[in-house]
Each structure stands twice: as structure tokens, then as C-alpha cells.
C-alpha positions in Angstrom: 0.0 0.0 0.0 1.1 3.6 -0.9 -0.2 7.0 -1.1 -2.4 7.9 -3.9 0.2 9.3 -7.0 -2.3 8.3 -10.0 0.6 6.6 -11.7 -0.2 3.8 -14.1 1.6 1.2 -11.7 -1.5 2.1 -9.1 -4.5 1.8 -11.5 -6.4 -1.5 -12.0 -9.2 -2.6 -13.6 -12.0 -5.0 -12.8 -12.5 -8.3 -15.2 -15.5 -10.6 -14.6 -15.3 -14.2 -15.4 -17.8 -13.9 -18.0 -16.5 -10.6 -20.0 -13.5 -11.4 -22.8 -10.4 -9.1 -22.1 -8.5 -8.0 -25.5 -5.9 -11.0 -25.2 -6.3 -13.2 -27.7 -8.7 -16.4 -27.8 -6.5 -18.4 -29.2 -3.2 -19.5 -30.0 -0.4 -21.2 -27.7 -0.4 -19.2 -24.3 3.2 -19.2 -23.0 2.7 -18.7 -19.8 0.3 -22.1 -19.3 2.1 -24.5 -22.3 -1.2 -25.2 -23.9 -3.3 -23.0 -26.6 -6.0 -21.4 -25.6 -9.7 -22.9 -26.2 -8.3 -25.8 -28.4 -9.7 -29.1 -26.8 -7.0 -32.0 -26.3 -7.0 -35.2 -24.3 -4.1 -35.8 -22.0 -2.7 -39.3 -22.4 -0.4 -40.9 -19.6 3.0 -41.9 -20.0 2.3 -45.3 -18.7 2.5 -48.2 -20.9 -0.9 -48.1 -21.9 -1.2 -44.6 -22.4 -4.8 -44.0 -21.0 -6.5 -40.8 -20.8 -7.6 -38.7 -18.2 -11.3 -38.9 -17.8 -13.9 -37.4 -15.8 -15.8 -40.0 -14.0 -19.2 -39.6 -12.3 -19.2 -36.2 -13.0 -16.6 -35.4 -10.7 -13.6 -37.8 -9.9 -10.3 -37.9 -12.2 -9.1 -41.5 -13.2 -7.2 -42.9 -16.0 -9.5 -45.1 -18.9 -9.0 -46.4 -22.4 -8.8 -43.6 -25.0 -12.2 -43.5 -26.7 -12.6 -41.0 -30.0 -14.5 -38.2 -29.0 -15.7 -39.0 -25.7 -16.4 -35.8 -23.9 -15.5 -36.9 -20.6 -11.7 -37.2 -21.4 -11.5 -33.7 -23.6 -10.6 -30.6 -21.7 -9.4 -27.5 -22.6 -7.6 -24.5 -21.6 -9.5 -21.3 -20.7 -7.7 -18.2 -21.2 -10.1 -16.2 -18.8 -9.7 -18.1 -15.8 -6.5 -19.8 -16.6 -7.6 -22.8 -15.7 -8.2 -26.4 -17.9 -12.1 -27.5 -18.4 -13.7 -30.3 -19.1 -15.6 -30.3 -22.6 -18.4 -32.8 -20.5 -18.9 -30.0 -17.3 -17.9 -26.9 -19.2 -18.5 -24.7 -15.9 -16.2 -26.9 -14.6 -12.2 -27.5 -13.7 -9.7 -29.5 -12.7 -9.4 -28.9 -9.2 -7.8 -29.7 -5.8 -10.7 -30.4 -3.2 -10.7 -28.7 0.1 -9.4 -25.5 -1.6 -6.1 -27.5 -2.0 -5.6 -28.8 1.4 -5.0 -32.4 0.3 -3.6 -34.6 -2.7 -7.0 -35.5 -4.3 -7.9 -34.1 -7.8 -11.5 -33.6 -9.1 -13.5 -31.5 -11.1 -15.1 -28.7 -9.3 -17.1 -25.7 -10.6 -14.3 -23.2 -11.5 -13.1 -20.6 -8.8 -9.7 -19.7 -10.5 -7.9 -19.8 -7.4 -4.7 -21.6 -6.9 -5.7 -24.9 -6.5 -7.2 -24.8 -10.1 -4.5 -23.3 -12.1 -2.5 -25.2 -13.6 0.3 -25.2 -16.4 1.8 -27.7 -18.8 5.7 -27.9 -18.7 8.1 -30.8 -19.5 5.8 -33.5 -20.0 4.1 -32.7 -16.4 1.0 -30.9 -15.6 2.3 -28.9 -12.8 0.5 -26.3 -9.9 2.5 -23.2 -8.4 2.7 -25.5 -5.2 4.9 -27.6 -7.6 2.4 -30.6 -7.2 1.4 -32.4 -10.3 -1.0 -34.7 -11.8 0.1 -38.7 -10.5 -1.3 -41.9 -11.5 -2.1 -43.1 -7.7 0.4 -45.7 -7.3 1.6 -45.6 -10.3 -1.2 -48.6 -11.0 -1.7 -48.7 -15.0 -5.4 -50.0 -14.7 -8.8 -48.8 -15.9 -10.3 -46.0 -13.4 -6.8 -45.4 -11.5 -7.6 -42.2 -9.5 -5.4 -39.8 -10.8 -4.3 -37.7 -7.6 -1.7 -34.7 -7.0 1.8 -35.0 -5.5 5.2 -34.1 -5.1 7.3 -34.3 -8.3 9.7 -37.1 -8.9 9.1 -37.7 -13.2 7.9 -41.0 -12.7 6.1 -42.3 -15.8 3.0 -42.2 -13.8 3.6 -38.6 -13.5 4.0 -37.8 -17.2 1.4 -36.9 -20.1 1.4 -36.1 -23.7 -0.9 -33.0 -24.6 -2.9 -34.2 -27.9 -4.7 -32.0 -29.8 -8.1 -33.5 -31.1 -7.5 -31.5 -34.3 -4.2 -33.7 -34.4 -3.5 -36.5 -35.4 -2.0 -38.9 -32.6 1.3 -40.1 -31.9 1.4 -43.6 -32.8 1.9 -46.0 -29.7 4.1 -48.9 -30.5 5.2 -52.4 -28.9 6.9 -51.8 -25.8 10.5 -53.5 -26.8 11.9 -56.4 -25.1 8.5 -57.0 -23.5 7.2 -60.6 -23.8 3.0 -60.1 -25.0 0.2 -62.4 -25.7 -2.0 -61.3 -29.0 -5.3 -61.6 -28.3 -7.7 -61.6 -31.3 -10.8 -60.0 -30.8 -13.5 -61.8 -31.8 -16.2 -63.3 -28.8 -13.8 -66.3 -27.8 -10.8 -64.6 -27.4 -8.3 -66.7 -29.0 -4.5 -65.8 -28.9 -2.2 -66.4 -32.0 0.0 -69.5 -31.9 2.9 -70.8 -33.9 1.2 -74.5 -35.2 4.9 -75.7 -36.9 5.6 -73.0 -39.0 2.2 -71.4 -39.5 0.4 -69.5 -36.9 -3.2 -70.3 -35.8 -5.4 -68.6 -33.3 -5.8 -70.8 -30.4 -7.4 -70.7 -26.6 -4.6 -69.6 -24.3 -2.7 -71.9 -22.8 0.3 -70.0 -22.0 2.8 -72.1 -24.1 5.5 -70.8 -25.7 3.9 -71.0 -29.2 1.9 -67.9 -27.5 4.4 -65.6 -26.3 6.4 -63.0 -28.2 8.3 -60.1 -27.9 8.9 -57.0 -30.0 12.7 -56.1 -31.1 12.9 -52.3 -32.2 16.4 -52.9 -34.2 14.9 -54.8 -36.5 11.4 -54.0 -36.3 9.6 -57.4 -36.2 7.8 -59.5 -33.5 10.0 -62.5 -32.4 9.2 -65.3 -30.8 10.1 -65.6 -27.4 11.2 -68.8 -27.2 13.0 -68.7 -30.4 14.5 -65.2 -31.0 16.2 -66.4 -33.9 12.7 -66.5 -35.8 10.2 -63.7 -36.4 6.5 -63.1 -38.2 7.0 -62.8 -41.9 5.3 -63.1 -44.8 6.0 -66.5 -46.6 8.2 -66.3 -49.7 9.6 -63.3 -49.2 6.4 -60.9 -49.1 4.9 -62.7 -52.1 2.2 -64.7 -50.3 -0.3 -63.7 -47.4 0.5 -67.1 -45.2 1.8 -65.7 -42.3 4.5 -67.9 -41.0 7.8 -68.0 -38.2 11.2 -67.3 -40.0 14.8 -66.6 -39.6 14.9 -62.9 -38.9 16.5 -61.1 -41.6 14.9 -57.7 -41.0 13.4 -57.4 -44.6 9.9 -55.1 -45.1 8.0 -58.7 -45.0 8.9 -59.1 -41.1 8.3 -55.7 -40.6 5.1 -55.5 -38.3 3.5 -52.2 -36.3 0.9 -52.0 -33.3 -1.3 -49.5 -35.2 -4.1 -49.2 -32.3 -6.4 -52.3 -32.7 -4.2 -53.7 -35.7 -1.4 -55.4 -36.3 -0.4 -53.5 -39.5 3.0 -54.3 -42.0 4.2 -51.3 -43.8 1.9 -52.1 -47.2 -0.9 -51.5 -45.4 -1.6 -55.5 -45.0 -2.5 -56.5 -40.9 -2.8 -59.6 -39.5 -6.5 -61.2 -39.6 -8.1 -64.5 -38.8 -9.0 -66.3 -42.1 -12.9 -66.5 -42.7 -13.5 -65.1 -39.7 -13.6 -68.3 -37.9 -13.6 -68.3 -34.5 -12.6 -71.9 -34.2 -9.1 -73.4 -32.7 -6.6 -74.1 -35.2 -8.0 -71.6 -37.5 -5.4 -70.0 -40.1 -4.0 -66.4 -39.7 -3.1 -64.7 -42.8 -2.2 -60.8 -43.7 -5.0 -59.0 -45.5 -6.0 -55.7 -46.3 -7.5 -53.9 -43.4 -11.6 -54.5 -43.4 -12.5 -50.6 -42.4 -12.6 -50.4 -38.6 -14.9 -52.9 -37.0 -13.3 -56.3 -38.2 -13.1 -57.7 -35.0 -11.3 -60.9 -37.4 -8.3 -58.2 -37.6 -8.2 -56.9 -34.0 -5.7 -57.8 -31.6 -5.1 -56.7 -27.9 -1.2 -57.0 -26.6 -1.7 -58.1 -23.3 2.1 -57.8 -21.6 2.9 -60.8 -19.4 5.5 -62.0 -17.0 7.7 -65.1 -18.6 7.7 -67.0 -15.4 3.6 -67.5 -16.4 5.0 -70.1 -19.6 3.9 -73.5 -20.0 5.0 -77.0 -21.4 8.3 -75.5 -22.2 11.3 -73.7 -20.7 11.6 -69.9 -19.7 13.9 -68.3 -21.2 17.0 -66.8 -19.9 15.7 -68.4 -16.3 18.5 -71.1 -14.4 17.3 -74.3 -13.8 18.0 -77.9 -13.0 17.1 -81.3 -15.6 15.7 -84.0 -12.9 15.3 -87.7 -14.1 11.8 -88.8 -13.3 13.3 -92.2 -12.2 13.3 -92.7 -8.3 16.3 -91.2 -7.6 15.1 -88.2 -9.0 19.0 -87.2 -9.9 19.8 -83.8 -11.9 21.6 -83.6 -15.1 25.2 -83.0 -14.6 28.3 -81.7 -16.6 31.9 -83.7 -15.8 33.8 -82.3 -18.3 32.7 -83.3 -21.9 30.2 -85.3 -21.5 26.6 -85.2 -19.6 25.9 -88.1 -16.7 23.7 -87.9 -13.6 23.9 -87.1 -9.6 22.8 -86.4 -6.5 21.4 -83.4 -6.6 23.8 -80.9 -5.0 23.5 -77.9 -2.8 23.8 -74.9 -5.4 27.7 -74.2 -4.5 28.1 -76.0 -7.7 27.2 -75.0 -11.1 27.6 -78.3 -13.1 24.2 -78.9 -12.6 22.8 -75.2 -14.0 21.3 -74.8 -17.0 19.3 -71.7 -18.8 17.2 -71.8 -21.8 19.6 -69.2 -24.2 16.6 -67.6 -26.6 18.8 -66.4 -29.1 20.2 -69.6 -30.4 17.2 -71.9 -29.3 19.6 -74.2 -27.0 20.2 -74.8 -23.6 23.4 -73.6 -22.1 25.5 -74.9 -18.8 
């Protein structure tokens, strides 16, 4: 406070909430990191890249990206600075209890501190310096999305996306052993049958289980690393079959949201659409959008969960089934049985090595 001196550094003016100031409407405002008025959804960092979504008309949790659903489209609002939900347009993301804890919801929009809220380095951040967190970092359907500390976790992270924009395409997750899970009513997942693959109930066998490599850009199989997808003689057929990874364009494969799409277009769909074991997967052109012969769900799963065959990469022992129930031993070159011994030994250690197929002392 200071005496009156009718300088321009003492004179204010008054700007109701629904009155437009001369700023602009639209464009990217600076200050916040997003543009103004231009509706986006913002999609977690987390391996499933789910979007924020209003729930119940009030709580903020994490769901499956649907196209155009209101509830998970907000938008920045250059009068009150705050982001709005395109479902409760009176609305904003909000701190309860006028900020005094770490839940997030939408409440009707006050433009006080616990509401505003700025878009900077991948983290939607307040002036406390609490941001937007996937509670427990738990990638599931309707994950309360709370606000804390930051620490740049993944569950911490989001991608601004535009719905005027087309979105960034969200890939395999490398190295990652996956089921594929075609999604027609019985749920089949593909299986290598020989060479050929099939769609088959899951049984968790290694027939079922693959794994995406990113330097060469095809889907290998985890058991047999050597071998990938590919089109059978060399791109000139539509069988889809298990070879020798060379890397060509015809073991090229990408996750292109419910497709499994090559790089001519050509994705990966149940012949007929029979949704029968042992029926044939080919590569066809895509069917428009609701095939459900040519959808597929990656469902990411720990190798230990394998069947009738051997984990890869995992140490193990090779017991006889005869009464003495003796383990598989090294002495020297050649391979005999023993007692089973303590561990302090390694003669008796095997792992299933996936990139040669073979098992190794």
C-alpha cells in the first residue's frame, strides 16, 4: 500500500469471469504451455497410455482412449486460466478442500490456486509444484489420478494431444514378452502351429508368447529369437509364418491401435473369420474399422507365467523322473547324472539361451 500518485503502476481494472479481455482467444499461451480454447485429451506416459477422464461427473481417473468422448476432452480457458472439461464446461480440474489435500476432481471453477494449472516438460504442474500422478503408479482402468510431489515418474507424465491432431502412434513396448489376443467373442490368442500360426485358446505355451525387437522391427518369438513373423516367400504370399529374422519389409510388423499392420498397409487377420481353434492367420488388407477378425489386444505378461516348455534366460536344473530323481550333470565333456547338489556348484545349472534356441550350462 502507498499513497495515492495516480501513476499507471497504481490503477487496475475489474475483469468478470464472463466478460472477454482484449488478449487473444486463441493460439499457444506461454505462460500455461497449452493454446487457448483448443480441446486436447491428456494421455499418460504409462505403458498403456490411457487418458484422463472425468468419472461420475466429478472424480479424475485414467481409462482407455475412446474418439470423442467428452468426458476425457478438456481445454484450456484463457479467462480463468484454468483447464475445463468439454463434458462440465463450468467446470475445472481442481484440488478439493481448496487444496488442502492430494486428491484431484473436477469442481465448478473458482480460478484460485488450487485450479491453475500449467503444462511444462511432460508434467501438468500447480505453483505449489504438485502435479497430476497416476495413484500408485497402478496402469489400470479408473486409477484415480491424484496430485503430488514431483519425482518424473512415468505415472507422473502426459502427452498434450490436440483433437484436431493426429495422434502419436503407440508402439510395442520392446523387449517385453506379449500375448495377442484376437478379438473376436472367444478370445483366441495367436500361436505358432509348426511354421504357420493359428489362433488358439490360451494356454500359455510358448507357441503364444512373443516379444517385439525395435532394431529390426519385427515381432519375435520368445522362445525362439532367432525367428520372427514374416510373410512367406519373401512378401509374395499372405501365409503368415515364423522365419529366420533377416529384417526385410516382410517381417516388418507395427501395433497401429487395434491392428497389427505391415508397412503395405496389410495387418494380421483371422481367415474366414472363424472363431474356431486351429484356425489360419493370414495378412489382409484392413476391413475398415470394425473387423473384429483383424483386432488384436497386446496383453504384456511376466515369462515366469509359460507353460510345457522352458523360460527363457531363467537357471534351472534337468531332474530324471526315475526314483532317484537325480539332476543332469556336466563332468567335463560329457553329460551323466547325480545327487542333486547344494547350489555351490554349477555343473548342474542350465538356462534356456533364446537367441540360439539351446540350452546352455
Amino acid at each position: 500500500m502507498w499513497k495515492k500518485q495516480n501513476n499507471p503502476k497504481q490503477k487496475w481494472k475489474i475483469l468478470y469471469l464472463d466478460e472477454k479481455d482484449a488478449e487473444p482467444t486463441t493460439g499457444l499461451d506461454e505462460d500455461s504451455g497449452l493454446f487457448r480454447n483448443r480441446p486436447f485429451y491428456l494421455i499418460s506416459r504409462l505403458p498403456k497410455h490411457r487418458a484422463l477422464t472425468v468419472s461420475h461427473g466429478r472424480y479424475l481417473r485414467i481409462q482407455d482412449k475412446k474418439k470423442d468422448y467428452a468426458h476425457q476432452i478438456f481445454y484450456f480457458d484463457h479467462l480463468t486460466r484454468t483447464v475445463k472439461s468439454k463434458a462440465y464446461t463450468a467446470k475445472s480440474i481442481s484440488i478439493p478442500n481448496s487444496g488442502r489435500n492430494n486428491q484431484l476432481d473436477i469442481e465448478t471453477t473458482n480460478a484460485r490456486w488450487w485450479q491453475l494449472f500449467d503444462f511444462k516438460n511432460g508434467n501438468v504442474v500447480n505453483e505449489k509444484g504438485k502435479v497430476l500422478d497416476v495413484s500408485g503408479g497402478a496402469d489400470r482402468n479408473n486409477q484415480d489420478v491424484i496430485v503430488w510431489n514431483l519425482h518424473n515418474g512415468l505415472n507422473q507424465q502426459w502427452d498434450v494431444v490436440y483433437t484436431d491432431q493426429p495422434e502419436p502412434p503407440v508402439n510395442f513396448e520392446p523387449n517385453r514378452p506379449f500375448v495377442l489376443i484376437n478379438m473376436m467373442s472367444n478370445k483366441r490368442c495367436l500361436t505358432l502351429s509348426d511354421s504357420n500360426f493359428v489362433i488358439q485358446s490360451r494356454n500359455n505355451s510358448p507357441e503364444q508368447l512373443f516379444k517385439y525387437d525395435p532394431a529390426t522391427k519385427t515381432i519375435k518369438m520368445f522362445s525362439n529369437q532367432l525367428h520372427s513373423l514374416a510373410l512367406s516367400h519373401s512378401g509374395k504370399s499372405r501365409n503368415l509364418i515364423a522365419h529366420k529374422t533377416d529384417g526385410a519389409w516382410y517381417q516388418h510388423f507395427e501395433l497401429d491401435g487395434k491392428f497389427i499392420k505391415n508397412e503395405r498397409g496389410l495387418v494380421l487377420d483371422v481367415s474366414g473369420s472363424k472363431d474356431v481353434n486351429g484356425q489360419n492367420v493370414i495378412v489382409w488388407k484392413k476391413n475398415g474399422e470394425n473387423s473384429l477378425n483383424q483386432h488384436w489386444m497386446v496383453s504384456y505378461v511376466d515369462a515366469d507365467t509359460v507353460q510345457n516348455g522352458i523360460i527363457p534366460d531363467k537357471p534351472f536344473r534337468i531332474l530324471t523322473k526315475m526314483k532317484s530323481g537325480r539332476a543332469l550333470t556336466m563332468a567335463k565333456d560329457n553329460v551323466v547324472i547325480r545327487d542333486v547338489s547344494d547350489g555351490s556348484k554349477k555343473d548342474q545349472i542350465f538356462v534356456f539361451d533364446s537367441e540360439t534356441g539351446s540350452i546352455q550350462p
